[in-house]
N, C-alpha and C positions, 0 to 999 in steps of 0.2 A: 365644292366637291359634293357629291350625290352618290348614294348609294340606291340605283337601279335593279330591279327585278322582271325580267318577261318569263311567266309560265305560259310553257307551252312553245319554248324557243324554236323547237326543233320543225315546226310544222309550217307550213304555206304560208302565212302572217309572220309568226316568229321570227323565223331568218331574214327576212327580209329589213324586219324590223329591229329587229339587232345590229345588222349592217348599219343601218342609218343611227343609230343610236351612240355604235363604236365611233363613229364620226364626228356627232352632234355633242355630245356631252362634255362637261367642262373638264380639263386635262386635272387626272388626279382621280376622280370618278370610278365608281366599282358597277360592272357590268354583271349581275348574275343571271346565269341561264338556265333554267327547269326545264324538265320535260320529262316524260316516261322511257323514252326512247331516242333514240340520234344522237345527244344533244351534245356529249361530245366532241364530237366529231366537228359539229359546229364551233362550236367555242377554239378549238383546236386553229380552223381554218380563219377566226375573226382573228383572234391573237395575235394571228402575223400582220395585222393591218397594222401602222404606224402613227399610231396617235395613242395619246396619252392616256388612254382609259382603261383598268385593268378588268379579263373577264374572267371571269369562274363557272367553271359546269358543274348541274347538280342533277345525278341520276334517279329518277324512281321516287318513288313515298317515303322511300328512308331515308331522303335526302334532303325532302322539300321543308322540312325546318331549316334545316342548316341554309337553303338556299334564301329564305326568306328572314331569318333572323336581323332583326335592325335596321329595311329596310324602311328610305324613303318616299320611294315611289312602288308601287306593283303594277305593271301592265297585265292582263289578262286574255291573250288572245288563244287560248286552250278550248279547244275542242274539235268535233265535225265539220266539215264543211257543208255549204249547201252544195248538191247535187241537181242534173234538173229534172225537173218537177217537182222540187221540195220548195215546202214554204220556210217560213223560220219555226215556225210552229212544230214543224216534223223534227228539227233539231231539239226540239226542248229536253226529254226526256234523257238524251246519255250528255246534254251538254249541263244541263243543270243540275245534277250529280259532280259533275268535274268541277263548275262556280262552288258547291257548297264544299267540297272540301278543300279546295282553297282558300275558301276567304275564312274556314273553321280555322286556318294553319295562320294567316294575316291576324286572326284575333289572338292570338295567343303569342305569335314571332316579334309583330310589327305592327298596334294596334294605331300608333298614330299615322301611321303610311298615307301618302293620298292614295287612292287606290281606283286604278283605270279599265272597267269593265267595255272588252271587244267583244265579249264572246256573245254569241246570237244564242237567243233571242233577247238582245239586249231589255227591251223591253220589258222580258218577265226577272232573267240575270240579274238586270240591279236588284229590283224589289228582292229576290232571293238574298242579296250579298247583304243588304239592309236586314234584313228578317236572321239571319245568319250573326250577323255582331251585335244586333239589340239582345240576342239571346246570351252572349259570351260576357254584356254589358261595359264593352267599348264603341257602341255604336255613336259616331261623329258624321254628321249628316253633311257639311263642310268638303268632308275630305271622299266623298263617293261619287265617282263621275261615270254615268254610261256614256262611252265614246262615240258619238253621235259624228266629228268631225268630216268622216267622210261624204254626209249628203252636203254638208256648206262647200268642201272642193269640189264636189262635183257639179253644183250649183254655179262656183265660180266659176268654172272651164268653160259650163255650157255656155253661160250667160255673154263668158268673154269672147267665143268663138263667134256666138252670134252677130255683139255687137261692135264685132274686131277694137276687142278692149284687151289689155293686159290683165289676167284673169286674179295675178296674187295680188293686183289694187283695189278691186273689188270687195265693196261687203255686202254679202249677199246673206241674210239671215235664214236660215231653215230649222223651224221648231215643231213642236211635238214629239213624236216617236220615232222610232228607226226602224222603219217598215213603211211597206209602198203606201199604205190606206192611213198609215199614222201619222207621218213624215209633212209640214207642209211650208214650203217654199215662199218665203215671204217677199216677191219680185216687186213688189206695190214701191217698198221704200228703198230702192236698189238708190243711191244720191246719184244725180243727172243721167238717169236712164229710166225708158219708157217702152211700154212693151202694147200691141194690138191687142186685142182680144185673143186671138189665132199664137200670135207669139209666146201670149201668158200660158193660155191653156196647154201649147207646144212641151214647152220648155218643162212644165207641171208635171207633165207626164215623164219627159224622157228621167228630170231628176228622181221620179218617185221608182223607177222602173228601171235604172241603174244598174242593181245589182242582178236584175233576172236578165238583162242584156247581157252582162259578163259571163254569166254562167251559161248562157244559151249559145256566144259567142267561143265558149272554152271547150263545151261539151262534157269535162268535167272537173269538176274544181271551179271555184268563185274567185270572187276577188282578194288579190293576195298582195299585190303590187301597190294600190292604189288604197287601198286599207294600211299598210305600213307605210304609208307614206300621212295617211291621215294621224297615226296614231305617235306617230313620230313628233309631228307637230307640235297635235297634244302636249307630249312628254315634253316638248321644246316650253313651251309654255308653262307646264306647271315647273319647271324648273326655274324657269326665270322668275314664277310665282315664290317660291322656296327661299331664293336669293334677293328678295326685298323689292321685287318689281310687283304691280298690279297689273293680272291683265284680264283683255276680255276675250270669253272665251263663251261656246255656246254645248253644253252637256245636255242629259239628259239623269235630270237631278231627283234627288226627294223633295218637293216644292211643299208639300203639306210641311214637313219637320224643320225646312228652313222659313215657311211663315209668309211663303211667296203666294201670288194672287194668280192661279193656273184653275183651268177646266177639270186635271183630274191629278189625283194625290202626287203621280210621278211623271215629268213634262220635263220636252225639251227645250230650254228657256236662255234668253242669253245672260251671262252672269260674269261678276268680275272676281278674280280669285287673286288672294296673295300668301303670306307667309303660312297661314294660318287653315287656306283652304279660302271656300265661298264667303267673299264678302261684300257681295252685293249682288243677288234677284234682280236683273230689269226689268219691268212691268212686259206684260205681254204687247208688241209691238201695233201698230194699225196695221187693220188687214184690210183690202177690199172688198168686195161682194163675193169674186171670184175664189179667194182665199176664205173670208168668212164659213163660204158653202161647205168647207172639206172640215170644219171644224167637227159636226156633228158624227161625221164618218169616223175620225180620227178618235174623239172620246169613244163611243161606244166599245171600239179594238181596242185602244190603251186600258179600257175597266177591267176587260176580259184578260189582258197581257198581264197586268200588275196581279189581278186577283190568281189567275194562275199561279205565279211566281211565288206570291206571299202561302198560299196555296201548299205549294211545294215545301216551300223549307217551313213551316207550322207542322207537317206532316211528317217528317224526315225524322 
């Protein structure tokens, strides 16, 4: 049994993810739902679903202690969406306000929490949440995941569409950041599959480029479907992490505070988590030339993401 928390239930990622959550979770299991608004209503309408996991709505700032008290996981998918023409960047400023008082209310409700940051700009978000519990002096560098999950699915679909492969057999690693220019798709070591030059760089792009696809394809609103479904997984996994399983899982970690060998302080690296949170950094993968080349792109935007962030909440 797990005691669950998604702030920010009530919005496009939320619900969705909730749904899957009501499903996924071991029978016995406390679902709680935050949000400023809606959320209610939501909770209301999971409630009648028929499995074993009980939910709770918790409305507004006056609520989000109570909502948050004891747990064991926090999902974070609270804020803006992108819009198009926006970057993640344009999100920073009212979504990073929303991370910091959240994770102020995790340091204080539920400081051993694993704690699952969705909310964009994931990139600058973690370093915020980190910056935010070092201050409160609960910061566990183990238990803080930027939820990167969605470019490794997106990854696997493509890869498996291509190569008329079953895509959830697939391990397709995708490390760095969570951004088109940070993001990079590690196709070299996909095991028995081979890619052209044309196919590599194809595929590079359509993963890096994903989410401005969705939103160009929505007109407005991002992706909401295909992120709860990433984030889901997630939670699938630090669950089974929690209950004495190891598994591997690919974040977007503090690499400098857990001692791991990354390009820059905070990387998306693949790592194995169990009871306790991160316990084991795997070395950064072989890249090829192709891969190699995006490296220098990807540091320079991850210095400038992280320093913002750290930026942010030093300032706050």
């Amino acid at each position: 049994m797990s005691k669950v928390v998604v702030a920010g239930a009530a919005g496009g990622i939320g619900q969705p993810l909730a749904l899957l959550l009501k499903k996924s979770l071991p029978k016995g299991s406390t679902l709680n739902l935050f949000d400023v608004a809606n959320v209610k209503g939501v909770a209301a309408d999971l409630s009648h679903i028929n499995s074993g996991v009980k939910v709770n709505a918790f409305l507004g700032d006056a609520e989000r202690d109570n909502a948050l008290q004891g747990a064991d996981i926090v999902l974070i998918p609270a804020g803006v969406p992108r819009k198009p023409g926006m970057t993640r960047d344009d999100l920073f400023k009212t979504n990073a306000g929303i991370v910091k008082g959240l994770v102020e209310a995790i340091a204080k409700q539920c400081p051993k929490a694993f704690i699952g940051i969705i909310t964009n700009p994931v990139n600058s978000t973690v370093p915020i949440a980190a910056e935010i519990l070092k201050k409160a002096g609960v910061y566990d560098a183990k238990k803080l995941f930027g939820v990167s999950t969605l470019d490794v699915v997106r990854a696997q679909a493509f890869v498996g569409e291509l190569k008329g492969q079953d895509p959830a057999t697939l391990e397709v690693d995708v490390i760095g950041g969570h951004s088109p220019e940070t993001m990079i798709p590690v196709l070299s070591q996909i095991k028995g599959l081979s890619f052209t030059e044309a196919e590599a760089k194809d595929l590079t792009h359509r993963v890096k480029n994903a989410g401005t696809a969705v939103v160009e394809a929505k007109g407005a609103g991002s992706a909401t479907l295909s992120m709860a479904y990433a984030a889901a997984r997630f939670a699938d996994n630090l669950i089974k992490a929690r209950h004495g399983q190891t598994v591997r899982e690919i974040a977007f970690i503090d690499a400098k505070s857990l001692k791991a060998d990354s390009p820059t302080p905070y990387f998306g690296l693949v790592i194995d988590i169990n009871k306790d949170g991160v316990s084991k950094v795997h070395p950064m993968p072989k890249l090829d030339q192709f891969e190699q080349s995006q490296i220098g792109e990807a540091v320079k935007a991850l210095e400038g993401n992280i320093k913002t962030g750290e930026t942010f909440a030093k300032s706050s």
